[in-house]
C-alpha positions, 0 to 999 in steps of 0.5 A: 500500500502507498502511502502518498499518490504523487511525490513532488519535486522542489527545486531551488533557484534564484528566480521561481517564476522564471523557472515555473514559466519555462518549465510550464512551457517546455512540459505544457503545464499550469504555472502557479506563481507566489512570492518566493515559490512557483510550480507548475502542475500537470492535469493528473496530480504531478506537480514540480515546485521552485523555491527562491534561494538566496545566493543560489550557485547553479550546478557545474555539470558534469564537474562535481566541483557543484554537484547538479544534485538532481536533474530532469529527463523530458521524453520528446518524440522528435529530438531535433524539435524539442531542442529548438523549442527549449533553446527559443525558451531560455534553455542553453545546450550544454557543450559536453554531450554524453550519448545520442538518444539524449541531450543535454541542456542547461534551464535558465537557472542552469540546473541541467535536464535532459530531452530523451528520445521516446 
């Protein structure tokens, strides 16, 4: 038996509305913005929080000199279109790329996350 229906991700970063509204984007999400906390929801219970942190230092992917500490993967149908997609929102491509079903990418707040190939 479980004893929650749907974990939620919290996110630290230095600007919350930015990130909720770039991740609401890219996932096609609700975004619901407060002062120092946004999330974005999805229409069947998931949601992915971000909270204000001040002095916020982004991860340093793939040194460890920063940990990334977590990360998203995102499943697309078409890689080369969901790039373009996240780079016209604010996304970054990352330099170091790993493997060829995925790529990395950096967010606005540069925690990196990763558009798969389904």
């Amino acid at each position: 038996m479980a004893i929650a229906r749907f974990p939620t991700l919290v996110i630290d970063c230095p600007d919350p509305a930015a990130l909720a509204r770039f991740y609401g984007a890219v996932l096609d999400w609700r975004v619901e913005i407060s002062a120092d906390w946004a999330e974005v929801c999805a229409e069947y219970g998931h949601r992915i929080c971000y909270q204000r942190v001040d002095g916020y230092t982004p991860p340093a992917w793939p040194s460890q000199e920063q940990p990334q500490q977590m990360h998203l993967d995102v499943t697309v149908d078409d890689l080369d279109a969901a790039e373009a997609a996240v780079l016209e929102l604010g996304a970054s491509k990352h330099p170091h790329q790993p493997g060829e079903s995925f790529r990395v990418f950096l967010d606005p707040a540069g925690h990196p996350f990763c558009l798969c190939v389904s």
